[in-house]
Biopython code that builds the backbone (N, CA, C, O; Angstrom):
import numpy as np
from Bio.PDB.StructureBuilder import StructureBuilder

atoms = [
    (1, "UNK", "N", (-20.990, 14.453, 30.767)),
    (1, "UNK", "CA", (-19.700, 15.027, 30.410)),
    (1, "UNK", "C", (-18.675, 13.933, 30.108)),
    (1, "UNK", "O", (-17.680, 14.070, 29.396)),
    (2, "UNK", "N", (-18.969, 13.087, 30.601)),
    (2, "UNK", "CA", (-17.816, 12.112, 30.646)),
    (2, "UNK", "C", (-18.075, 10.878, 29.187)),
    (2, "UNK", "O", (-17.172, 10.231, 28.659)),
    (3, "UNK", "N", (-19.574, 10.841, 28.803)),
    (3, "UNK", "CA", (-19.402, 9.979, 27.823)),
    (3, "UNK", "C", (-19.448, 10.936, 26.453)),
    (3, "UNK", "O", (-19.625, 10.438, 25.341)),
    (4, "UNK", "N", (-19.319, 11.965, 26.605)),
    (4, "UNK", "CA", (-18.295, 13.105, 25.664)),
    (4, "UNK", "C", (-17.191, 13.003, 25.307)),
    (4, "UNK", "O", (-16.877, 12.720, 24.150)),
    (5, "UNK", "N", (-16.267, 13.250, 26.388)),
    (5, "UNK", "CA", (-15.208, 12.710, 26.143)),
    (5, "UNK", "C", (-14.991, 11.353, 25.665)),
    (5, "UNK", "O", (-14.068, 11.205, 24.864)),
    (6, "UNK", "N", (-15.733, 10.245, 26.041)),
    (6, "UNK", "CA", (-15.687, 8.643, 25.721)),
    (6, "UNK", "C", (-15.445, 9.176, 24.064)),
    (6, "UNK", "O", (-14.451, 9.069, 23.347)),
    (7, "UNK", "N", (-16.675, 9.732, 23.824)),
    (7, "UNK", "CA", (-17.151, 9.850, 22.346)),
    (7, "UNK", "C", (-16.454, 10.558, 21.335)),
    (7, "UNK", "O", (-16.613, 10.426, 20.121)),
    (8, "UNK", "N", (-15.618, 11.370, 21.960)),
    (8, "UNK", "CA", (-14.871, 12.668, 21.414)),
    (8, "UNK", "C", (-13.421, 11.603, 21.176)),
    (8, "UNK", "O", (-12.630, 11.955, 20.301)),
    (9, "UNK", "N", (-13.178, 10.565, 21.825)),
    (9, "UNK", "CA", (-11.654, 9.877, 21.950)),
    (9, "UNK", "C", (-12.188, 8.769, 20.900)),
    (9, "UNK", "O", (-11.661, 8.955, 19.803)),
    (10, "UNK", "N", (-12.951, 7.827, 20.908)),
    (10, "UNK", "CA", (-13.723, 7.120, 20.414)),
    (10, "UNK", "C", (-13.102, 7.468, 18.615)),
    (10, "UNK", "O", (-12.314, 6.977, 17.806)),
    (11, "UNK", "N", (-14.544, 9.207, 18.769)),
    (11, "UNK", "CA", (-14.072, 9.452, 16.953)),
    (11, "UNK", "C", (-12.586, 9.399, 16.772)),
    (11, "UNK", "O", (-12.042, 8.565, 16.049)),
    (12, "UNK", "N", (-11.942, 10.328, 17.459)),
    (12, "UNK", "CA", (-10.485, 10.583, 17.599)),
    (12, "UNK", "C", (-9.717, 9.272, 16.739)),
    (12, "UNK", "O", (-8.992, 9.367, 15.749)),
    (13, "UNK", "N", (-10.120, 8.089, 17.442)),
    (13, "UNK", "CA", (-9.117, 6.768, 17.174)),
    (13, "UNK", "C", (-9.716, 6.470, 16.154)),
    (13, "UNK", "O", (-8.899, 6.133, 15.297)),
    (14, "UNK", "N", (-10.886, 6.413, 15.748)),
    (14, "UNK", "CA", (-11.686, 6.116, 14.436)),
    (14, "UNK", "C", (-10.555, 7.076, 12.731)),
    (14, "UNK", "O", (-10.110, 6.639, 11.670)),
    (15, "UNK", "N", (-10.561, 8.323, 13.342)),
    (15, "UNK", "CA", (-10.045, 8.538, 12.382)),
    (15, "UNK", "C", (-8.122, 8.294, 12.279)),
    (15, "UNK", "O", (-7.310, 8.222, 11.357)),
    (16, "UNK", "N", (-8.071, 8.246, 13.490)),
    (16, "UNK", "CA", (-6.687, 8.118, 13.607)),
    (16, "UNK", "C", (-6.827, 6.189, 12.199)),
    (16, "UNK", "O", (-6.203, 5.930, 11.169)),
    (17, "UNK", "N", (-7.701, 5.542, 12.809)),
    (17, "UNK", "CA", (-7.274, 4.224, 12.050)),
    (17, "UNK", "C", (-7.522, 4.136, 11.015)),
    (17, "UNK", "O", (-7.117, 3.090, 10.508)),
    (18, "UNK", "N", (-8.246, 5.040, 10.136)),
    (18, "UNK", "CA", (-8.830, 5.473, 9.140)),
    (18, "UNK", "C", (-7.570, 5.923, 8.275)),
    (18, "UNK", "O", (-7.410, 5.499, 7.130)),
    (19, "UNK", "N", (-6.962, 6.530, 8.695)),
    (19, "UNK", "CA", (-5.547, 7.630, 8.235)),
    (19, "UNK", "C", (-4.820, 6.184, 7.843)),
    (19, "UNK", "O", (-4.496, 5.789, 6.723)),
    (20, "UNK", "N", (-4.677, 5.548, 9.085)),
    (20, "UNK", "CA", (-3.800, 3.905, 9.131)),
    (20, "UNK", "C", (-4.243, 3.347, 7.983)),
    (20, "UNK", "O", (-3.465, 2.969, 7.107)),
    (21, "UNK", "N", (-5.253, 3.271, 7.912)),
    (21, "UNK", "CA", (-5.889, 2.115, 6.587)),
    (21, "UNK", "C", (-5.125, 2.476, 5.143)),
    (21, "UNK", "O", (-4.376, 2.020, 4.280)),
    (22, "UNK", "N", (-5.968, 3.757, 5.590)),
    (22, "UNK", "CA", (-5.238, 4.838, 3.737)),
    (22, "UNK", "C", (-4.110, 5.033, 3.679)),
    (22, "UNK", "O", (-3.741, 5.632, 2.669)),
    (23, "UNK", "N", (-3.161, 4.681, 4.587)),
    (23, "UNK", "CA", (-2.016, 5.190, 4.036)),
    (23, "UNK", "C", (-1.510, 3.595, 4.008)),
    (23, "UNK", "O", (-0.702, 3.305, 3.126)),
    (24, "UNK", "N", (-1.963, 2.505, 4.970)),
    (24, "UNK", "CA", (-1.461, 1.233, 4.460)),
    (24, "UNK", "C", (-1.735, 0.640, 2.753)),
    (24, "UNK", "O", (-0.912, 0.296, 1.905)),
    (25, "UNK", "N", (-3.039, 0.694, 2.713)),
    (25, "UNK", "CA", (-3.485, 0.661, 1.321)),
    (25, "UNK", "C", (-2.679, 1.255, 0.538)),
    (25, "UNK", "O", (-2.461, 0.691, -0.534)),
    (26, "UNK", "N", (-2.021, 2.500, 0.803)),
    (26, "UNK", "CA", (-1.544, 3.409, -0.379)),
    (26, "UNK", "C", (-0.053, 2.447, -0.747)),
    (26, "UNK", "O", (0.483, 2.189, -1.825)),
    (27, "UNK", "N", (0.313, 2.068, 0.702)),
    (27, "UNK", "CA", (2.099, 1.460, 0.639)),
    (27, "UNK", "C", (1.801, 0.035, 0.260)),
    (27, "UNK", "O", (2.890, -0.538, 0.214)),
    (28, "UNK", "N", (0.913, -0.731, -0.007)),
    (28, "UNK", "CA", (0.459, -1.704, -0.575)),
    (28, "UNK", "C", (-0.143, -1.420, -2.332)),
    (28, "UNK", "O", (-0.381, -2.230, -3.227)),
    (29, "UNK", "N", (-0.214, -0.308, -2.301)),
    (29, "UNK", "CA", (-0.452, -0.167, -3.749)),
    (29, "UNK", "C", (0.775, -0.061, -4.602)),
    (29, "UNK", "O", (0.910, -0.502, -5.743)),
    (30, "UNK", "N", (1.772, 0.681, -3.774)),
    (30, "UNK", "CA", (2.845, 1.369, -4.440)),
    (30, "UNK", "C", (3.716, 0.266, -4.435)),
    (30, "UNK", "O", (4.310, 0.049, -5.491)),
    (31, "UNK", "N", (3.969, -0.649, -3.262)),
    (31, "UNK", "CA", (4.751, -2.407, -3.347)),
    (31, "UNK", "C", (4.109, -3.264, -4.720)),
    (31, "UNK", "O", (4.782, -3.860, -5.561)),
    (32, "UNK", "N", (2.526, -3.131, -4.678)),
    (32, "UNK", "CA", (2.503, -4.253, -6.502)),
    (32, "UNK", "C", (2.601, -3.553, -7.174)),
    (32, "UNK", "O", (2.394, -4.065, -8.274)),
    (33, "UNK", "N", (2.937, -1.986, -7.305)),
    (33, "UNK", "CA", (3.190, -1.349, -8.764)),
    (33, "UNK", "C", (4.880, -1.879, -9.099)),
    (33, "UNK", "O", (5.214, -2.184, -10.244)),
    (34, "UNK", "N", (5.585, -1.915, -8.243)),
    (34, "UNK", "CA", (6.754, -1.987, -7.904)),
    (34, "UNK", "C", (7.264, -3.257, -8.237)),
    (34, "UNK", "O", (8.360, -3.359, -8.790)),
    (35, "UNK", "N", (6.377, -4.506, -7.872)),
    (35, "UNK", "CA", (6.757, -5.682, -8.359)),
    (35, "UNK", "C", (6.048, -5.806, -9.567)),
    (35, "UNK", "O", (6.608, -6.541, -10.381)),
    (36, "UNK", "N", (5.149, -5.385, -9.873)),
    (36, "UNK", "CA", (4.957, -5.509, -11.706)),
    (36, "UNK", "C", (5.779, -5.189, -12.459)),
    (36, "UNK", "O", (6.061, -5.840, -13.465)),
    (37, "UNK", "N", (6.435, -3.901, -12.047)),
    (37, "UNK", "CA", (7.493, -2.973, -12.790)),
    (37, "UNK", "C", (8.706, -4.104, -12.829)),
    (37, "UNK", "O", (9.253, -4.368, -13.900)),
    (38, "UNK", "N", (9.042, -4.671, -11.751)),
    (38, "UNK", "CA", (10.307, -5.498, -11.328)),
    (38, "UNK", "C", (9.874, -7.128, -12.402)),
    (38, "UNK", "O", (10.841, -7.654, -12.953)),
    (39, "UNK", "N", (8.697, -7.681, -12.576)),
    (39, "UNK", "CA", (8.398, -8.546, -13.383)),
    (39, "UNK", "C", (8.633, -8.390, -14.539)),
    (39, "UNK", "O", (9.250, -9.191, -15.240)),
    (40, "UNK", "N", (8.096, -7.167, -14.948)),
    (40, "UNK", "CA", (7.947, -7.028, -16.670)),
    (40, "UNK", "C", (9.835, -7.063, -17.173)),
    (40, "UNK", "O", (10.349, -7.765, -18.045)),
    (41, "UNK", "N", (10.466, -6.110, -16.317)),
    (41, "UNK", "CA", (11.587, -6.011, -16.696)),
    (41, "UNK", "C", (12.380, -7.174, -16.391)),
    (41, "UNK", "O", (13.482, -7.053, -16.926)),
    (42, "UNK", "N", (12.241, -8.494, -15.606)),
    (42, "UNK", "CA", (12.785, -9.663, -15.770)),
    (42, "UNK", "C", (12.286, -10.487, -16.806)),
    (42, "UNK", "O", (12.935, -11.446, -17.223)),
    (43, "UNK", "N", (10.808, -10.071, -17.395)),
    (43, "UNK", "CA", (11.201, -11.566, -18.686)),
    (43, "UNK", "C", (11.455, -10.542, -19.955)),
    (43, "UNK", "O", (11.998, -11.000, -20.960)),
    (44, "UNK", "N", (11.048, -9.106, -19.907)),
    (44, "UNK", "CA", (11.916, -8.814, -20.808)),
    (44, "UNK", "C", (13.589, -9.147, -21.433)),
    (44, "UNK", "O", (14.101, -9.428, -22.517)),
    (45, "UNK", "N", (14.095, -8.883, -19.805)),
    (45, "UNK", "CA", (15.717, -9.583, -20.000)),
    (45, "UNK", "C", (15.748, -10.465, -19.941)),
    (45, "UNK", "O", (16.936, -10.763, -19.818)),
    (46, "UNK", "N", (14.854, -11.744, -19.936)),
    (46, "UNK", "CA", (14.698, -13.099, -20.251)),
    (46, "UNK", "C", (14.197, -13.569, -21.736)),
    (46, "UNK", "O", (14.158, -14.662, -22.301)),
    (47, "UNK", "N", (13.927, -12.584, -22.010)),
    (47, "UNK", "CA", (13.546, -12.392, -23.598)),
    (47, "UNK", "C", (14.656, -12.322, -24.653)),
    (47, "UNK", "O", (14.856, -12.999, -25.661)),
    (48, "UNK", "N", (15.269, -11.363, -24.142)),
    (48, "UNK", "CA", (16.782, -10.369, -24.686)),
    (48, "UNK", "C", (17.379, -11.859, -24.995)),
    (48, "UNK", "O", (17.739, -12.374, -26.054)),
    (49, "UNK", "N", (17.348, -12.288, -23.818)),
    (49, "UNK", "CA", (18.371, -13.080, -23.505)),
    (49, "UNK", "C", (18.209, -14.474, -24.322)),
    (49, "UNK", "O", (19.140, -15.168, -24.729)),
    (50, "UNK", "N", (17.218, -14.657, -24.429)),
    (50, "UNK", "CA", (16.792, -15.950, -25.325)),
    (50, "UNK", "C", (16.661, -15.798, -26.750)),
    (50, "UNK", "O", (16.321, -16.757, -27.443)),
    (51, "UNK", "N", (17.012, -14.162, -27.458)),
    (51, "UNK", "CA", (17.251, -14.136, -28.540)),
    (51, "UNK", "C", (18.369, -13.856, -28.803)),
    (51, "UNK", "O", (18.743, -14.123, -29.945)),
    (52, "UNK", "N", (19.155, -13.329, -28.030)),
    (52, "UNK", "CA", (20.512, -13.613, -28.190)),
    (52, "UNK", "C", (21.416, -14.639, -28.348)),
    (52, "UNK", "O", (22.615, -14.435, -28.536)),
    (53, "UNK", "N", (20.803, -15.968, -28.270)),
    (53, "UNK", "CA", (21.513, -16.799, -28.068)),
    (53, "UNK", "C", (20.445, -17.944, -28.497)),
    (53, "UNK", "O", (20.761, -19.133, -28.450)),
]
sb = StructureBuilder()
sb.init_structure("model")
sb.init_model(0)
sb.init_chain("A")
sb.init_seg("    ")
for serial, (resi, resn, name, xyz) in enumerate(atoms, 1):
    if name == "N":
        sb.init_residue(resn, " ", resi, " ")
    sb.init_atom(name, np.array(xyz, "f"), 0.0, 1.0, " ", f" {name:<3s}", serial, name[0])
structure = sb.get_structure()
């Protein structure tokens, strides 16, 4: 009975860190979409800017 429960808490945290992973991954995906987005639009205006002048 008792290494049931071990086993039953065991999976429990397995998926609990599982959830952790995927949703870290996800906020790590969405941070380099974010700095690509933030790149492109600085040498664009580094672009602008060097034909303007």
């Amino acid at each position: 009975m008792v290494m049931d429960d071990i086993d039953r808490e065991l999976e429990n945290y397995q998926k609990a860190m599982d959830n952790e992973k995927r949703k870290t991954a996800r906020i790590n995906w969405l941070l380099f979409l974010v700095l690509v987005v933030v790149i492109i639009i600085f040498v664009y205006s580094l672009w602008r800017y060097q034909a303007l002048n």
